[in-house]
C-alpha positions as CSV (number, residue, x, y, z in Angstrom):
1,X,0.0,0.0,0.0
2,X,1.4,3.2,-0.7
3,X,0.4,7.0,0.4
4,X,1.7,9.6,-1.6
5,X,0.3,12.3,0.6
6,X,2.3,11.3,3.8
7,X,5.2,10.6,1.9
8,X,5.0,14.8,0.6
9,X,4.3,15.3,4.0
10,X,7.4,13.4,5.4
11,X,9.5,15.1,2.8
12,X,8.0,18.4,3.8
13,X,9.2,17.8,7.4
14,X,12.8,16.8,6.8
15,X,13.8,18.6,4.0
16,X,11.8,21.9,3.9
17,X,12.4,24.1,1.2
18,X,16.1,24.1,0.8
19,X,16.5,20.0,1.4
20,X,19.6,18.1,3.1
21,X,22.2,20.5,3.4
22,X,24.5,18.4,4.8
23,X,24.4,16.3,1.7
24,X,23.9,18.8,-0.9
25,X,27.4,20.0,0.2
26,X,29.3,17.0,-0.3
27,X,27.7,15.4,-2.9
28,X,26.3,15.8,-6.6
29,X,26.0,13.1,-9.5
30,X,28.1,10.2,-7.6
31,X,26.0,7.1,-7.3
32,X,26.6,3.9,-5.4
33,X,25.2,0.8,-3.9
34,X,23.2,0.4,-0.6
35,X,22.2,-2.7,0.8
36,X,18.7,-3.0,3.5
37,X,19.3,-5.6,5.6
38,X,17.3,-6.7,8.7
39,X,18.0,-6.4,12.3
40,X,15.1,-8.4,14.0
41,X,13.1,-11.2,13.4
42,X,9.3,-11.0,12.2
43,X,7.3,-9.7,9.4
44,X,8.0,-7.3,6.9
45,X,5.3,-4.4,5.6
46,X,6.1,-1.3,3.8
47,X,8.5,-2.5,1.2
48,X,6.7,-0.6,-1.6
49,X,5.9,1.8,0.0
50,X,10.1,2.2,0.8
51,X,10.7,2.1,-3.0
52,X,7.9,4.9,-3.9
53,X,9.3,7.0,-1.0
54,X,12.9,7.1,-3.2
55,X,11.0,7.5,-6.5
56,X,9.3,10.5,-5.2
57,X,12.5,11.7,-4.9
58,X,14.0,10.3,-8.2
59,X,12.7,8.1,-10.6
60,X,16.7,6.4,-11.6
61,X,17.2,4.8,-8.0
62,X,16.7,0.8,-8.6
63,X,15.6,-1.9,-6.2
64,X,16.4,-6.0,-6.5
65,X,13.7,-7.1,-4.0
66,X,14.6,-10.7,-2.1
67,X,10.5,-10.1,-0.2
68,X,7.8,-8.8,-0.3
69,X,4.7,-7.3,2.8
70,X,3.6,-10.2,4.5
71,X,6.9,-12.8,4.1
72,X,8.4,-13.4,7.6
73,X,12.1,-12.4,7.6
74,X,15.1,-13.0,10.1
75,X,17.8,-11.0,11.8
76,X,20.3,-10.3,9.5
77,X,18.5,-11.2,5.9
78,X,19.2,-9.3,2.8
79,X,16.0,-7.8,2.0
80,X,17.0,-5.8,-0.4
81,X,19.8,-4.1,-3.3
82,X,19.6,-0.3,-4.5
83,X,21.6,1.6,-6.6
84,X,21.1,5.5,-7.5
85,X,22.7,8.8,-6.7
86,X,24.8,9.4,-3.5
87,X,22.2,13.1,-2.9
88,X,19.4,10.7,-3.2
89,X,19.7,7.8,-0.8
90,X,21.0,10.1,2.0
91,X,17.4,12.4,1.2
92,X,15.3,9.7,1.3
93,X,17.3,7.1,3.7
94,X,15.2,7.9,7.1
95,X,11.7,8.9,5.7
96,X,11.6,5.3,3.8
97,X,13.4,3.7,7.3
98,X,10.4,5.3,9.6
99,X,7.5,3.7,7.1
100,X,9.3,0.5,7.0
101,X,10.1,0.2,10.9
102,X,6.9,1.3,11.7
103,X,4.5,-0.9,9.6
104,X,6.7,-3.6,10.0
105,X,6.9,-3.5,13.7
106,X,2.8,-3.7,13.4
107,X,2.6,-6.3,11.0
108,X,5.2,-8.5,13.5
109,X,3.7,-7.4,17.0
110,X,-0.4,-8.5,15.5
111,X,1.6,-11.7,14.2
112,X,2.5,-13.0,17.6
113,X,-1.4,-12.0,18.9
114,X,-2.4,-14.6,15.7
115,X,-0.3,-17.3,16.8
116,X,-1.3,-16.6,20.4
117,X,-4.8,-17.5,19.2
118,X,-4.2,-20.4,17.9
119,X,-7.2,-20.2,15.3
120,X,-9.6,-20.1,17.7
121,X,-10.7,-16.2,17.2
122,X,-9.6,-13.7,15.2
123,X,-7.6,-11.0,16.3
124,X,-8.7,-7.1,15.4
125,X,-7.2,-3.6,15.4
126,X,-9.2,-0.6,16.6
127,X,-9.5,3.4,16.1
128,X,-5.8,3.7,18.0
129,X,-3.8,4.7,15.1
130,X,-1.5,7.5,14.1
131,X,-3.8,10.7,12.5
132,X,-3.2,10.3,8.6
133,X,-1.8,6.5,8.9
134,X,-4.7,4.9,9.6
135,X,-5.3,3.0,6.3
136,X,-1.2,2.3,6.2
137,X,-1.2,0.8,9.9
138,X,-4.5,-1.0,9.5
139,X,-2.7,-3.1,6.2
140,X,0.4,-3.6,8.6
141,X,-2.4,-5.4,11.0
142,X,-3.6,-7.5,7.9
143,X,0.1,-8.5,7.1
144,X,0.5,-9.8,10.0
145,X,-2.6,-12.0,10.0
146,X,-4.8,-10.1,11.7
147,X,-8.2,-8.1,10.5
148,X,-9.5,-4.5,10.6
149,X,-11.9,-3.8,12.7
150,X,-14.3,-0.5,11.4
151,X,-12.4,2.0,9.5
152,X,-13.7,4.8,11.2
153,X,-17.1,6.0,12.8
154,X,-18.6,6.5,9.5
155,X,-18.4,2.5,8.2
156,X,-20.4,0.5,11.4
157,X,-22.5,1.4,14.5
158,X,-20.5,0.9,17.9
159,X,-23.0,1.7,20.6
160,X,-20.3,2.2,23.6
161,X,-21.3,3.1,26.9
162,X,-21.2,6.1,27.1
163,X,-23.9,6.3,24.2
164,X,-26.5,4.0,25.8
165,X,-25.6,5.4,29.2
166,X,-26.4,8.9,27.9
167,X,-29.0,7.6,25.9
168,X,-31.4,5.9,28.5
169,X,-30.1,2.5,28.3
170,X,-29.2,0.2,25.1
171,X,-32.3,-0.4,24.1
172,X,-33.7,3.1,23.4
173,X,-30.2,3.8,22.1
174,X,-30.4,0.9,19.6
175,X,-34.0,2.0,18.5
176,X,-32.6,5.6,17.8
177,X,-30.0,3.9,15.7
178,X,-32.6,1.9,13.5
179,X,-34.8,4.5,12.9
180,X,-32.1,6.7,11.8
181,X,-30.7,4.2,9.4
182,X,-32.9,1.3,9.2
183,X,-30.4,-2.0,8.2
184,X,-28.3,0.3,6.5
185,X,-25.1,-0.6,8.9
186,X,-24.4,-4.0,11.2
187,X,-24.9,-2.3,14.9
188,X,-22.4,-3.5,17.6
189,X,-22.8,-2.9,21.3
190,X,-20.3,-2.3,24.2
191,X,-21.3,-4.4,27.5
192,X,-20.5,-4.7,30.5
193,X,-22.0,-7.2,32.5
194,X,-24.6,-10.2,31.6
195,X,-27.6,-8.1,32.4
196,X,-26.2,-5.6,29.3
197,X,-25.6,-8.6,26.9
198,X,-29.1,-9.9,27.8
199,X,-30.8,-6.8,27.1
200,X,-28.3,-6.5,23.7
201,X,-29.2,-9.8,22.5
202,X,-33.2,-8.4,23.0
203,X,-32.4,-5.7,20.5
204,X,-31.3,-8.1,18.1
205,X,-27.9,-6.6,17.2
206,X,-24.9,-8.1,14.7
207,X,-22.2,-8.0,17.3
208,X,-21.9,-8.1,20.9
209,X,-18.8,-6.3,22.8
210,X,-17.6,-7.9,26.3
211,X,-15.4,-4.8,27.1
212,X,-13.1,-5.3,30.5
213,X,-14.7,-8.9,31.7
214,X,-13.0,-11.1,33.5
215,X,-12.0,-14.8,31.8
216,X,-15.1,-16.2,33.7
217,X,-17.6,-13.6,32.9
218,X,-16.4,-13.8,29.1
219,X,-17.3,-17.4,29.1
220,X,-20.9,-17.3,31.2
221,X,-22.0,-14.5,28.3
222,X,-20.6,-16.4,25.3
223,X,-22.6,-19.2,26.5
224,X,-25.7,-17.2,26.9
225,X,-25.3,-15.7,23.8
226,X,-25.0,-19.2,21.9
227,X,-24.3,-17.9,18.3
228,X,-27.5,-15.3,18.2
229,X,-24.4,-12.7,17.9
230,X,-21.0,-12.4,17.3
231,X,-19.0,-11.6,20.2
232,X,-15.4,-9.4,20.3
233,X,-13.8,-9.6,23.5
234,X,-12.3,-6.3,24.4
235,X,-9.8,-4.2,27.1
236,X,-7.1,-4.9,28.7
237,X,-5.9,-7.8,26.3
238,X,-2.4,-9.0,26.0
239,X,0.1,-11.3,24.6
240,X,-0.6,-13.5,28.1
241,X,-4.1,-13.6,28.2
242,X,-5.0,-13.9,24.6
243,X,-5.0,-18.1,24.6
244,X,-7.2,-17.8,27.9
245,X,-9.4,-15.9,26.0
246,X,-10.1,-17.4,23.1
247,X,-10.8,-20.2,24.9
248,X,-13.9,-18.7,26.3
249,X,-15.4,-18.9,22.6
250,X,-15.8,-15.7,21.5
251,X,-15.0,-14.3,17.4
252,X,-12.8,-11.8,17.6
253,X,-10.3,-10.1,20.3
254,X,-9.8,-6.3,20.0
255,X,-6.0,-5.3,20.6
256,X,-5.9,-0.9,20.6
257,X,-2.0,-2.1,21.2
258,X,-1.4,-3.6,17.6
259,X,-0.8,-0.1,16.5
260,X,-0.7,2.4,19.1
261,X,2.4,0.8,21.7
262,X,4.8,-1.0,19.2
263,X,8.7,-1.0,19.3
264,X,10.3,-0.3,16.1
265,X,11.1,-3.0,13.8
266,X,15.0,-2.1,13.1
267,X,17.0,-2.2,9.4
268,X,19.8,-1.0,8.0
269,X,20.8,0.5,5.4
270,X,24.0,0.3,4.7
271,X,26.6,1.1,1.2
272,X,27.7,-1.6,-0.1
């Protein structure tokens, strides 16, 4: 996936108007070889979006690709070969390093929630993204394995609490919602308790959340519920608790931590 507006933006940033002086006063035409190589262990996202961010630049700089988003790589693996202009590589080194790390470091993290899971839900991002990366860190999440949740408030009904609390109670607020837009959207509500899921699973909705439940209280309202819903478990989840969870039956686990608490995914790039 590739965004052409962040990448103006990232260029905007670190080069302003006058670019890389530093650079710009040592080099001019001389070209040379770079080599990206890997530095941890997990999976890679963002590899074409690291060639476009050199294009933008200039068009001449050439990539041999050894993977591509989605291939699990190691510490220390060639990933890949470029060639162009000294002036070039230098101006464009970090922006491209920051969109690699940073999706690829998603992609790895929602990986090891996957395989924590064992197949037995499946594991979704939320709202918790970076303004302006949402669609780029939301593809890192499907690298890795995992699925997107909504896009944003305008693509599904999420009645939280603090709707149905303000509105009256989750019935009233779930009426609102249907007479507003009829079966236009799939309506999912936030819960808290078995009395909440019970009065949820009244209104008829697509998709139940158990938001901040215990393992125990999980696994008494999956069983009430009994496939009339979906069910996303939700708060509080982590790498520990995540096979303990999905245990308890329900579809989908919720993870805000997939993309807003990562630790960068390290390359180098390095001449030749």
């Amino acid at each position: 996936m590739i965004n052409k507006e962040l990448i103006r933006l990232a260029f905007t940033e670190d080069l302003h108007e006058i670019g890389d002086v530093t650079s710009q006063a040592i080099f001019t035409d001389e070209e040379s070889n770079y080599k990206l190589f890997a530095k941890d262990s997990g999976i890679l996202c963002g590899i074409d979006l690291f060639q476009e961010v050199f294009h933008t630049l200039d068009k001449d700089v050439k990539f041999e690709l050894f993977f591509t988003d989605g291939n699990r790589i190691n510490k220390g693996d060639l990933i890949a070969n470029i060639s162009g202009k000294v002036l070039s590589m230098l101006q464009a080194e970090r922006v491209a390093l920051n969109f690699l790390s940073n999706l690829s470091a998603i992609a790895t993290k929602t990986n090891k929630f996957v395989q924590a899971a064992e197949g037995k839900c499946k594991i979704l991002d939320t709202r918790k993204t970076l303004p302006g990366y949402r669609k780029l860190q939301k593809y890192a999440v499907k690298c890795g394995g995992g699925e997107n949740h909504r896009m944003g408030l305008y693509d599904m009904v999420m009645i939280k609490d603090n709707h149905h609390d303000a509105a009256g109670g989750i019935t009233n607020a779930v009426q609102k919602v249907r007479s507003k837009w009829q079966n236009r959207f799939k309506i999912e509500v936030e819960t808290r308790n078995l009395e909440e899921v019970k009065e949820a699973i009244e209104c008829g909705v697509d998709i139940i959340m158990l938001d901040n439940m215990s393992n125990e209280e999980m696994k008494k309202c999956v069983d009430y519920i009994a496939g009339r819903a979906l069910v996303e478990a939700s708060g509080n989840m982590n790498l520990q608790r995540i096979a303990d969870v999905a245990e308890t039956g329900v579809d989908y686990i919720s993870v805000g931590a997939l993309t807003h608490t990562v630790e960068a995914f390290d390359f180098s790039l390095r001449k030749k």
